[in-house]
Backbone as JSON Lines, residues from 0, in Angstrom:
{"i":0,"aa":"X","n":[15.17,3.49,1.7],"ca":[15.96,3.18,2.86],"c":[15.03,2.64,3.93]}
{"i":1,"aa":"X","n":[15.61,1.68,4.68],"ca":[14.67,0.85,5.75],"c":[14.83,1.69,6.9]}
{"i":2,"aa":"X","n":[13.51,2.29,7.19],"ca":[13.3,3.05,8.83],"c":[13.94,2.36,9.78]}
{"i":3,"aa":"X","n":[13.5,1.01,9.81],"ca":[13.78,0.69,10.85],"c":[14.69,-0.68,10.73]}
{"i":4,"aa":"X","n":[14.45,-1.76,12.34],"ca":[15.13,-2.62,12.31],"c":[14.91,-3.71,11.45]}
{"i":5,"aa":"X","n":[15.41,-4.73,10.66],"ca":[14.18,-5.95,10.16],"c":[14.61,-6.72,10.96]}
{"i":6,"aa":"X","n":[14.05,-7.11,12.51],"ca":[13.8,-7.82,13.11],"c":[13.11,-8.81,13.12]}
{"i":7,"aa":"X","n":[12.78,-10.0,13.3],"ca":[11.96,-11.52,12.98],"c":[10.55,-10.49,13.06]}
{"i":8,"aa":"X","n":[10.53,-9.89,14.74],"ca":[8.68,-9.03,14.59],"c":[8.29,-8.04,14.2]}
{"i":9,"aa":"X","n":[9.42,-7.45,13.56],"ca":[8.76,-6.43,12.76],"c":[8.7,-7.16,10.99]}
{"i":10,"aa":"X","n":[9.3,-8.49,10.59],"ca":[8.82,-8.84,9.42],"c":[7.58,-9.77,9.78]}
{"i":11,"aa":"X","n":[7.23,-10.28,11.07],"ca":[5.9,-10.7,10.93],"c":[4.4,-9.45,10.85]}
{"i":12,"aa":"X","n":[5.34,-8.27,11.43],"ca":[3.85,-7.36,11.91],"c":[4.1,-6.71,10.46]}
{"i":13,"aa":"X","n":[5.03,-6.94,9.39],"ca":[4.79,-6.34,8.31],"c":[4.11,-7.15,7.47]}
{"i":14,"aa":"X","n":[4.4,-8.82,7.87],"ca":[3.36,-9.54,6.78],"c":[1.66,-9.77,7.14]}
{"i":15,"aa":"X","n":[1.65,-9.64,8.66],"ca":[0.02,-9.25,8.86],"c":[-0.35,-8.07,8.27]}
{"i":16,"aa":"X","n":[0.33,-7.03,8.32],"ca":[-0.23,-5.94,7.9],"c":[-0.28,-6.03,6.21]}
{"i":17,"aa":"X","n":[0.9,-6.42,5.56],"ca":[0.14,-6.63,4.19],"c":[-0.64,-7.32,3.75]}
{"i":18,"aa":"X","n":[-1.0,-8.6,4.36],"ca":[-2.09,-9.27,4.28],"c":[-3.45,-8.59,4.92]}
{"i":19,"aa":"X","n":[-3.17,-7.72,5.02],"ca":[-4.57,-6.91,5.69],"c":[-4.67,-6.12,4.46]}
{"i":20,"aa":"X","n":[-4.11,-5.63,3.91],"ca":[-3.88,-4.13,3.12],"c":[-4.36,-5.11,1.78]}
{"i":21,"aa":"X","n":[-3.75,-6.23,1.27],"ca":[-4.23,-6.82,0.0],"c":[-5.53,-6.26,-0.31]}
{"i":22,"aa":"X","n":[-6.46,-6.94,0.66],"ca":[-8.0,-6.8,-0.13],"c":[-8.56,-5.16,0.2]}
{"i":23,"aa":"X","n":[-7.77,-4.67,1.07],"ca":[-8.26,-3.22,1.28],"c":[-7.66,-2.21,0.11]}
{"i":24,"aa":"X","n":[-6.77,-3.05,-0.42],"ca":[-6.75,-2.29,-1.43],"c":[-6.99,-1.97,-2.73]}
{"i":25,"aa":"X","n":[-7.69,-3.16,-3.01],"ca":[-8.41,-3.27,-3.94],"c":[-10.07,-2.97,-3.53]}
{"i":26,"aa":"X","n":[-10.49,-3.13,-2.4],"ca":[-12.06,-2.52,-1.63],"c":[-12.67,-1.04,-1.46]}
{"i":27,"aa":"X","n":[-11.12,-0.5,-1.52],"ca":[-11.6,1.23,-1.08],"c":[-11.59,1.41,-2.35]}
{"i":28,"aa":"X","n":[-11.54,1.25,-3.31],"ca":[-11.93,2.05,-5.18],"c":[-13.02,1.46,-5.51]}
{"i":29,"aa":"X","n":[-13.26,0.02,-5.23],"ca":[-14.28,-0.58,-5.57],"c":[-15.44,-0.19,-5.21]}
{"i":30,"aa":"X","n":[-15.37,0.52,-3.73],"ca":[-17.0,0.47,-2.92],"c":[-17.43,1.8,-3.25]}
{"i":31,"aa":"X","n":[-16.35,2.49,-4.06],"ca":[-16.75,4.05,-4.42],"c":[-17.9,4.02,-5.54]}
{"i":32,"aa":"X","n":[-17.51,2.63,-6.13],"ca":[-18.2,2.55,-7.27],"c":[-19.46,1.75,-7.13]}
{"i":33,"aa":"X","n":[-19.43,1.01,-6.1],"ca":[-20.69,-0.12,-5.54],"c":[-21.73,0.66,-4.86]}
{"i":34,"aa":"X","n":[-20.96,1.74,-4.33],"ca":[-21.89,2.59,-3.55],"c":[-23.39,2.6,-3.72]}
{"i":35,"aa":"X","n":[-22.89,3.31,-4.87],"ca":[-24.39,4.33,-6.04],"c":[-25.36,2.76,-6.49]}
{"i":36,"aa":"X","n":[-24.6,1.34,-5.82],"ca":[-25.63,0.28,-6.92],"c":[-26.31,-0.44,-5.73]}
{"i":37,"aa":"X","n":[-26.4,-0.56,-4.62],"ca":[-26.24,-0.37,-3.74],"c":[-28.06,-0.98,-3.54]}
{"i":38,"aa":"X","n":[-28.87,-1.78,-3.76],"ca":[-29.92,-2.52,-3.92],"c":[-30.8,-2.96,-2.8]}
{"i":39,"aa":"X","n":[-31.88,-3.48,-2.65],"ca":[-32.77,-2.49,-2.7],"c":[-32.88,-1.22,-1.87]}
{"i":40,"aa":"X","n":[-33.44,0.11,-2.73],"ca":[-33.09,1.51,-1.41],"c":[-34.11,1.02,-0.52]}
{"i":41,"aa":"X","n":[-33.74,1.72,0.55],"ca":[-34.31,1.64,1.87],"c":[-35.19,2.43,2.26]}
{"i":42,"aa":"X","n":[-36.81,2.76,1.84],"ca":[-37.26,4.0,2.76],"c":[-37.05,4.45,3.71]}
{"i":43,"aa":"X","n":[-37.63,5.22,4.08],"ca":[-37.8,6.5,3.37],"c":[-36.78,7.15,3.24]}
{"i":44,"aa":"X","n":[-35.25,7.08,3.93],"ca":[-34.07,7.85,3.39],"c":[-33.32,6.46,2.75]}
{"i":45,"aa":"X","n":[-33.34,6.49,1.93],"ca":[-32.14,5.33,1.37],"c":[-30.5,5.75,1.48]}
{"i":46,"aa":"X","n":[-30.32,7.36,0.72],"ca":[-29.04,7.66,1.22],"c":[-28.55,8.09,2.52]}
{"i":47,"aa":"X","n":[-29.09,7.98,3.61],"ca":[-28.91,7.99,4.95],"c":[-28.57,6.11,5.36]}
{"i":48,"aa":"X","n":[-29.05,5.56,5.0],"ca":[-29.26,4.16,5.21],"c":[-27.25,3.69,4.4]}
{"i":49,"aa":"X","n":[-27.72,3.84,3.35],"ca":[-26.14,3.94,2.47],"c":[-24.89,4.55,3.26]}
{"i":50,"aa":"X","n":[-25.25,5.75,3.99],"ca":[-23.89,6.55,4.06],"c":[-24.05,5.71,5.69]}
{"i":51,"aa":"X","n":[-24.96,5.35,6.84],"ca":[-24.93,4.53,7.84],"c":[-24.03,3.01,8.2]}
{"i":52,"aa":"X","n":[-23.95,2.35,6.61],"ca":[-22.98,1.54,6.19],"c":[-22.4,1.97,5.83]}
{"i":53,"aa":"X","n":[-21.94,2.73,4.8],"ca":[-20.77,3.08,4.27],"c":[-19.46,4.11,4.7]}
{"i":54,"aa":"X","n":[-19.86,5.19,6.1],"ca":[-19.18,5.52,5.96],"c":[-18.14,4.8,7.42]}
{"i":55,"aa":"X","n":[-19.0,4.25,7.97],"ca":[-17.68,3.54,9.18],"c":[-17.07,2.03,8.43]}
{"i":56,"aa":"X","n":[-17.75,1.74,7.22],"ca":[-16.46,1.29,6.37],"c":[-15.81,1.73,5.45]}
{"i":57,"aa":"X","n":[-15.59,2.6,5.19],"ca":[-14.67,3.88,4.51],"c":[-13.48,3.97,5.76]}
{"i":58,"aa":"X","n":[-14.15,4.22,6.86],"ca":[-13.43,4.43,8.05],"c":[-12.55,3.15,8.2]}
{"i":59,"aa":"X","n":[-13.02,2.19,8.21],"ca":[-12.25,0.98,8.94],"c":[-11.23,0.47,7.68]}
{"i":60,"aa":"X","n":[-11.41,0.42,6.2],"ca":[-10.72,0.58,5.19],"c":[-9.32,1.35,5.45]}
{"i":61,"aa":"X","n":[-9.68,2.78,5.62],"ca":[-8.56,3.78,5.84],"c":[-7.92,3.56,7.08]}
{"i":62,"aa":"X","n":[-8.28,3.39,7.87],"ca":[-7.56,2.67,9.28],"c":[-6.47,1.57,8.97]}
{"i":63,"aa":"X","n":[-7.17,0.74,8.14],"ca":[-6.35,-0.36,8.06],"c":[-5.04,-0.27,6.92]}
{"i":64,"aa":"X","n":[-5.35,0.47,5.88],"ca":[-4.16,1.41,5.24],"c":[-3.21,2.34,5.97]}
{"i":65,"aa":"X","n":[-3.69,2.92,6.77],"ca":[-2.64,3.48,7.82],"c":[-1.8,3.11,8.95]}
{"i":66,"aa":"X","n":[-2.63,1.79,8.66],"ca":[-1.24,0.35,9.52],"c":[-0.26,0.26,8.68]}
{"i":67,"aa":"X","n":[-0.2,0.74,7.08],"ca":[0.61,0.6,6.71],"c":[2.08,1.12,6.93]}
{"i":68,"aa":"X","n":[1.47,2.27,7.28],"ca":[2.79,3.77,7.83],"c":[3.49,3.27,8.72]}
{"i":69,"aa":"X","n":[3.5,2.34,9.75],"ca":[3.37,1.66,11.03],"c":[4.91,0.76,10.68]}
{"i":70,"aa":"X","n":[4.72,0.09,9.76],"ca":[5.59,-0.74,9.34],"c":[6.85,-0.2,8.81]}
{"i":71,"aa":"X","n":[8.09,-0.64,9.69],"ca":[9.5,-0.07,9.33],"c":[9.72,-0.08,7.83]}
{"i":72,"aa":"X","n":[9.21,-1.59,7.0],"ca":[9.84,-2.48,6.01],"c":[9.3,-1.44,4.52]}
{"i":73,"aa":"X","n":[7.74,-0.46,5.16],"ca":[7.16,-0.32,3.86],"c":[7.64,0.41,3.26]}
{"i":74,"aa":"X","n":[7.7,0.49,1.78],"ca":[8.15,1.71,1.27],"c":[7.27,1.97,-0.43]}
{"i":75,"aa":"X","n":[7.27,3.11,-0.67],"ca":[6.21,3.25,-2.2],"c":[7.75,3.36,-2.53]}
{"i":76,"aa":"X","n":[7.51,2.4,-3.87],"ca":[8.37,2.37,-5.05],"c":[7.23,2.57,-6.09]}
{"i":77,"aa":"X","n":[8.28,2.6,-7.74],"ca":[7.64,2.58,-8.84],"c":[7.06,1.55,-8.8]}
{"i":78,"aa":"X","n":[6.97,0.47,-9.1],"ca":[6.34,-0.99,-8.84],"c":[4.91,-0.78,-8.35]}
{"i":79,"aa":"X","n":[4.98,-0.23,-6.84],"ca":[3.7,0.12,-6.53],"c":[2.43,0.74,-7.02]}
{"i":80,"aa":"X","n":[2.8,1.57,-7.75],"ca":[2.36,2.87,-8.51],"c":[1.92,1.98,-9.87]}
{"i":81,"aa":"X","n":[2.87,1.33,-10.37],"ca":[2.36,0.56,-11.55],"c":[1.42,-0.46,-11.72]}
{"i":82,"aa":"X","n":[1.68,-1.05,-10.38],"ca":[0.69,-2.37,-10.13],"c":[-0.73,-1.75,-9.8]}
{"i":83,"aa":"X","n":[-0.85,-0.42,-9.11],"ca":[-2.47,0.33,-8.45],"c":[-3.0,0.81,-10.12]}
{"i":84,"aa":"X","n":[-1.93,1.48,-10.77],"ca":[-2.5,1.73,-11.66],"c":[-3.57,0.64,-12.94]}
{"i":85,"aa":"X","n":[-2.36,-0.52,-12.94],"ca":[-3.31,-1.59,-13.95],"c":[-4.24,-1.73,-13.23]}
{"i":86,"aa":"X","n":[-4.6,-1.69,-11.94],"ca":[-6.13,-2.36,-11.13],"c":[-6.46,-1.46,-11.12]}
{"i":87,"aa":"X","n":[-6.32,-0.01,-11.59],"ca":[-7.39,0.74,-12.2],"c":[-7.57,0.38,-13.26]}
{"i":88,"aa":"X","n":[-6.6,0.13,-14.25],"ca":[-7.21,-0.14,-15.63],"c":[-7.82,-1.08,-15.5]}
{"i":89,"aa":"X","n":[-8.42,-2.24,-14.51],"ca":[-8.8,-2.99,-15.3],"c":[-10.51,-2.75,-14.2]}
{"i":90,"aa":"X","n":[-10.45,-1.51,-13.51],"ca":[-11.6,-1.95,-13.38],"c":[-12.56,-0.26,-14.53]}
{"i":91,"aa":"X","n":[-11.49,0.31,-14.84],"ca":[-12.13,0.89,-16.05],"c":[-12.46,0.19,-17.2]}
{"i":92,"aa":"X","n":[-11.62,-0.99,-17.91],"ca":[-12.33,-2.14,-18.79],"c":[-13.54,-2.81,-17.9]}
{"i":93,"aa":"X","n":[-13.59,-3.25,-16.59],"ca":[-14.84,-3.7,-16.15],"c":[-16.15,-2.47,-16.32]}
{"i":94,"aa":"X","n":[-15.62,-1.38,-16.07],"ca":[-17.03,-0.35,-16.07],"c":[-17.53,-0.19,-17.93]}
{"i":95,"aa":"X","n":[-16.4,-0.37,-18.69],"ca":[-16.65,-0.19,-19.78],"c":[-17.73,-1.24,-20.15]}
{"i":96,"aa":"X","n":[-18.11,-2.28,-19.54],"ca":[-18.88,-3.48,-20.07],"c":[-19.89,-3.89,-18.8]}
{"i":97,"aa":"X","n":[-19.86,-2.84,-17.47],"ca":[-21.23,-2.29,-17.17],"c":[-21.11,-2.74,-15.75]}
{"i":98,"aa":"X","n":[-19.58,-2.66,-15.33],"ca":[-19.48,-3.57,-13.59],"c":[-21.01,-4.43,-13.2]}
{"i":99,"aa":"X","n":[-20.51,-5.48,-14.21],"ca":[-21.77,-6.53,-13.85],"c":[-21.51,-6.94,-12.77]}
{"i":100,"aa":"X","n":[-22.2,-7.73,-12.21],"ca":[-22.18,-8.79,-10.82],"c":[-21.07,-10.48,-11.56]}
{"i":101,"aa":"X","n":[-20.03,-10.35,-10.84],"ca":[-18.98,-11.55,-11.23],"c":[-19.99,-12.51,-11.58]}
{"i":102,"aa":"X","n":[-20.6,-13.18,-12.54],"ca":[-21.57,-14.0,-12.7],"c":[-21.13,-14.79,-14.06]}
{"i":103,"aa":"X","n":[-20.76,-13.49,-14.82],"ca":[-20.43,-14.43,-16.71],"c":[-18.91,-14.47,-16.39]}
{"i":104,"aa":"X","n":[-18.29,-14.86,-17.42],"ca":[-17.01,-15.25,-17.79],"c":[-16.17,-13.58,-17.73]}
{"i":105,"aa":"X","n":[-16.08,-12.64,-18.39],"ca":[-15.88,-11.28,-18.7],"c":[-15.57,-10.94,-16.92]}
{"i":106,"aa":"X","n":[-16.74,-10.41,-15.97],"ca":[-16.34,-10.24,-15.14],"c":[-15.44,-10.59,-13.89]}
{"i":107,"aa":"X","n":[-16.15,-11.98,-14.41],"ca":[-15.03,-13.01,-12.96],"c":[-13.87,-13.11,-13.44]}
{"i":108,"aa":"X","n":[-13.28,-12.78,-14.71],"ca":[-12.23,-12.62,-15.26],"c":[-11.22,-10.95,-14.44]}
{"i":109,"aa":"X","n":[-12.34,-10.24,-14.52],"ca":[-11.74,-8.81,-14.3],"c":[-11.96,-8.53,-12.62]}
{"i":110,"aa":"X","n":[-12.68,-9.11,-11.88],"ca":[-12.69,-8.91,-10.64],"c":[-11.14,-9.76,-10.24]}
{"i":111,"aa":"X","n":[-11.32,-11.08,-10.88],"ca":[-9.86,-11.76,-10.17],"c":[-8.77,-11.1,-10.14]}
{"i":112,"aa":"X","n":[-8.22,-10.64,-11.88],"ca":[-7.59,-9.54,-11.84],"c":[-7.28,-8.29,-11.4]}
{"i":113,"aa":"X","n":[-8.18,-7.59,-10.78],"ca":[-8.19,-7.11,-9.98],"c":[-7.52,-7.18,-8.75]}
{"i":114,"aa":"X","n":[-8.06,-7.93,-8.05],"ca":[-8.12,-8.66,-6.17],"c":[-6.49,-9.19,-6.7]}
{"i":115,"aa":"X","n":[-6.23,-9.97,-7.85],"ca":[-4.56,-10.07,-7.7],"c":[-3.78,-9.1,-8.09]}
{"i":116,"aa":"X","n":[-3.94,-7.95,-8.7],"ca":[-2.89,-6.95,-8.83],"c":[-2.91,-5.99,-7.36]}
{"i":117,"aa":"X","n":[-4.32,-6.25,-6.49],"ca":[-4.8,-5.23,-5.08],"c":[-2.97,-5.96,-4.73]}
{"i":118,"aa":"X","n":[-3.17,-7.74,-4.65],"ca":[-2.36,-8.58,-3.74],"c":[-0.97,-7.71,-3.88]}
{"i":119,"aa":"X","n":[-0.79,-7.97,-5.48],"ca":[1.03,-7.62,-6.17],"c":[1.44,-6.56,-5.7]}
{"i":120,"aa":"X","n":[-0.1,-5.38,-5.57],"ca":[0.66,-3.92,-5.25],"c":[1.05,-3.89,-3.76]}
{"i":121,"aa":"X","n":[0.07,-4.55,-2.9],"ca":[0.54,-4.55,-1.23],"c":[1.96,-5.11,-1.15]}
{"i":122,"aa":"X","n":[2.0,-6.26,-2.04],"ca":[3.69,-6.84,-1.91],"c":[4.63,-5.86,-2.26]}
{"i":123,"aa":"X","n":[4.38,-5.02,-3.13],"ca":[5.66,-4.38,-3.74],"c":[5.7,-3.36,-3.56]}
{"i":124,"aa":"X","n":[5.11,-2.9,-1.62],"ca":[5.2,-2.0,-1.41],"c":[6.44,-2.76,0.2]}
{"i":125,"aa":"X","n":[6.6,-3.65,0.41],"ca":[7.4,-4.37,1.22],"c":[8.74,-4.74,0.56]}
{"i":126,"aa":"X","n":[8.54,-4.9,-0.95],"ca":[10.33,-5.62,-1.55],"c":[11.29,-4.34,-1.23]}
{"i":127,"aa":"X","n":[12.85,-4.84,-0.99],"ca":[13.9,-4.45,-0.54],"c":[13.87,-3.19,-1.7]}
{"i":128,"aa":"X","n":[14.48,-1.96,-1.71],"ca":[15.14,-1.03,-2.82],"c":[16.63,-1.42,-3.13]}
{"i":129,"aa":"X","n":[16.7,-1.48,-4.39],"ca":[18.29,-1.92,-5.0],"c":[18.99,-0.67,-5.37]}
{"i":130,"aa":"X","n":[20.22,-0.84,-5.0],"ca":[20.58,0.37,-5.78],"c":[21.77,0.0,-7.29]}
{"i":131,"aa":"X","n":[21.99,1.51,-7.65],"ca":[22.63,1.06,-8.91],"c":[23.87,-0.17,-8.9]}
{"i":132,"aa":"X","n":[24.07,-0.43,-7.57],"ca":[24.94,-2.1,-7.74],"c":[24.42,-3.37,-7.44]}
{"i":133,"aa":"X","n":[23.1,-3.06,-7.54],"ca":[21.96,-4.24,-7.66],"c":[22.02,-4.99,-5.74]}
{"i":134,"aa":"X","n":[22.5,-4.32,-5.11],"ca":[22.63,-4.14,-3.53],"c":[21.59,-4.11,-2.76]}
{"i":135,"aa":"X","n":[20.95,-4.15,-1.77],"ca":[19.97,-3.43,-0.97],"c":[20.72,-2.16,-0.71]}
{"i":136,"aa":"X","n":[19.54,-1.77,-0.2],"ca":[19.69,-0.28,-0.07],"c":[20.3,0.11,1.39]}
{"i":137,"aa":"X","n":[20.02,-0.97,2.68],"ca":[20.31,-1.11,3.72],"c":[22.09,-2.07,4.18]}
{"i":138,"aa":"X","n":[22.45,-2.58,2.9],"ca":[23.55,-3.21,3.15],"c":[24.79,-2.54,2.28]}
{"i":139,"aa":"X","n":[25.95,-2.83,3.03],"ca":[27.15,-1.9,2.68],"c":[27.57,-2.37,1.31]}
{"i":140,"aa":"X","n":[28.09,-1.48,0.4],"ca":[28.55,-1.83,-0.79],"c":[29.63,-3.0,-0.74]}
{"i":141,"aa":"X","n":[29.71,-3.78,-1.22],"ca":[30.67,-4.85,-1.53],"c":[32.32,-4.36,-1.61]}
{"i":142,"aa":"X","n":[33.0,-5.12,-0.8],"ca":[34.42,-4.48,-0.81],"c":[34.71,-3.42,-0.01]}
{"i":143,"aa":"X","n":[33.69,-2.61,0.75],"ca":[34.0,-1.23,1.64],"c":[33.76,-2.0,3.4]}
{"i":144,"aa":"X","n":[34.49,-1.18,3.9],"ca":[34.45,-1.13,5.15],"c":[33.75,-0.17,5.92]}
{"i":145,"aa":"X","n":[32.91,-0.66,7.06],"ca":[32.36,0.16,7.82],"c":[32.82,1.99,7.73]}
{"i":146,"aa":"X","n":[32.37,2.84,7.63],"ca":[32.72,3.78,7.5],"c":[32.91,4.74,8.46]}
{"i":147,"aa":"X","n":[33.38,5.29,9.33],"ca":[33.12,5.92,10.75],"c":[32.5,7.28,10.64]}
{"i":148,"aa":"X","n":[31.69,7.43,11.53],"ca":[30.77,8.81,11.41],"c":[31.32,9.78,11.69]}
{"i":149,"aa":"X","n":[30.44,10.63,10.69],"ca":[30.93,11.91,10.35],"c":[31.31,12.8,11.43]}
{"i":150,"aa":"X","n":[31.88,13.75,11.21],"ca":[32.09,14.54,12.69],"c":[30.87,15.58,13.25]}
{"i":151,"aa":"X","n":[30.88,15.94,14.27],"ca":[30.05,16.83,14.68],"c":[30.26,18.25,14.01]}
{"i":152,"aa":"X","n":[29.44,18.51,13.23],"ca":[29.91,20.01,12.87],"c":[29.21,20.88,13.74]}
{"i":153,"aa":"X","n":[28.63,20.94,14.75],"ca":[28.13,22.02,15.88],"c":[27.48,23.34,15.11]}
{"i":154,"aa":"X","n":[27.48,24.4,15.69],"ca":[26.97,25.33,15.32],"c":[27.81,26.45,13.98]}
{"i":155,"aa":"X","n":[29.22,25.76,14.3],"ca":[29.68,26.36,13.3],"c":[29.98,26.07,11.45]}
{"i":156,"aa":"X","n":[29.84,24.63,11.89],"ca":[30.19,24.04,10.43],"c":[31.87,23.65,10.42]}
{"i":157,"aa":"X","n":[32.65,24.14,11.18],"ca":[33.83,23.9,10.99],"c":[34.58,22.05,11.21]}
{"i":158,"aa":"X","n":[33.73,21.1,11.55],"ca":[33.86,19.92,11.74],"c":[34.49,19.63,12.72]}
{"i":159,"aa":"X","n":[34.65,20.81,13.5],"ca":[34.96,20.42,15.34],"c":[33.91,20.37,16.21]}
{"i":160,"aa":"X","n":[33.78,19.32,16.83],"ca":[32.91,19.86,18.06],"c":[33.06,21.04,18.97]}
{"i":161,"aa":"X","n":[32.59,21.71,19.72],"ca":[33.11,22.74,20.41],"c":[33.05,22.63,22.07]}
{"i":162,"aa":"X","n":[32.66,20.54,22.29],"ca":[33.66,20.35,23.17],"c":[34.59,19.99,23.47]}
{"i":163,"aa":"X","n":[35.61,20.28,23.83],"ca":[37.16,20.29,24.01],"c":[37.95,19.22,23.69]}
């Protein structure tokens, strides 16, 4: 169900924001794994040097995912869930063959894939919900009329208000 209004600016501040979220969402799994490769260490603390970069972009990553909440339009469907999952699978086939540097054929294959399923899942966390009459979820069933709201049931439940 849509929180809110779909107004012209709330579908533009929902398409900046998924265009923000695309590559962040494919970046925050990735850098978990780039971390540890992370070249040349830095004396004399290298993991101080690492976590100095890494963790106010961890920060700015998660920030920018929580613009997502922000947005009337978003919503997790199955879709979503399915699309994050293959861009895990495919960067578990990339680790299986040694998360090279995109350089041969194999990886630039599996990074693209990647970065476009990050894209598919940010989208299909914005498409409309249908329901079982292939409807949006926000528009009235076909053939019904506005329906008038329910009554006040107050404190008692009896479906009177209990002012006069």
């Amino acid at each position: 169900m849509v929180r809110g209004p779909s107004t012209f600016w709330a579908k533009v501040v929902s398409a900046i924001t998924a265009a923000a979220a695309g590559p962040v969402i494919f970046e925050l799994p990735f850098d978990f794994i780039v971390m540890g490769r992370v070249y040349p260490p830095i004396p004399p603390h290298p993991d101080v040097y690492r976590a100095l970069f890494f963790i106010p972009f961890f920060v700015l990553l998660v920030l920018t995912l929580s613009l997502l909440t922000l947005s009337p339009m978003m919503q997790l469907a199955r879709p979503t869930f399915y699309c994050f999952a293959l861009m895990l699978l495919v960067f578990a086939v990339w680790a299986l063959i040694g998360f090279g540097y995109p350089s041969a054929p194999g990886p630039i294959v599996l990074n693209i894939a990647g970065k476009l399923l990050a894209f598919v899942t940010a989208l299909t966390l914005f498409w409309p919900q249908r329901t079982r009459d292939n409807v949006p979820a926000s528009a009235p069933a076909p053939g019904a009329s506005r329906a008038e709201p329910a009554p006040d049931r107050g404190a008692t439940g009896s479906g009177w208000s209990s002012a006069g």
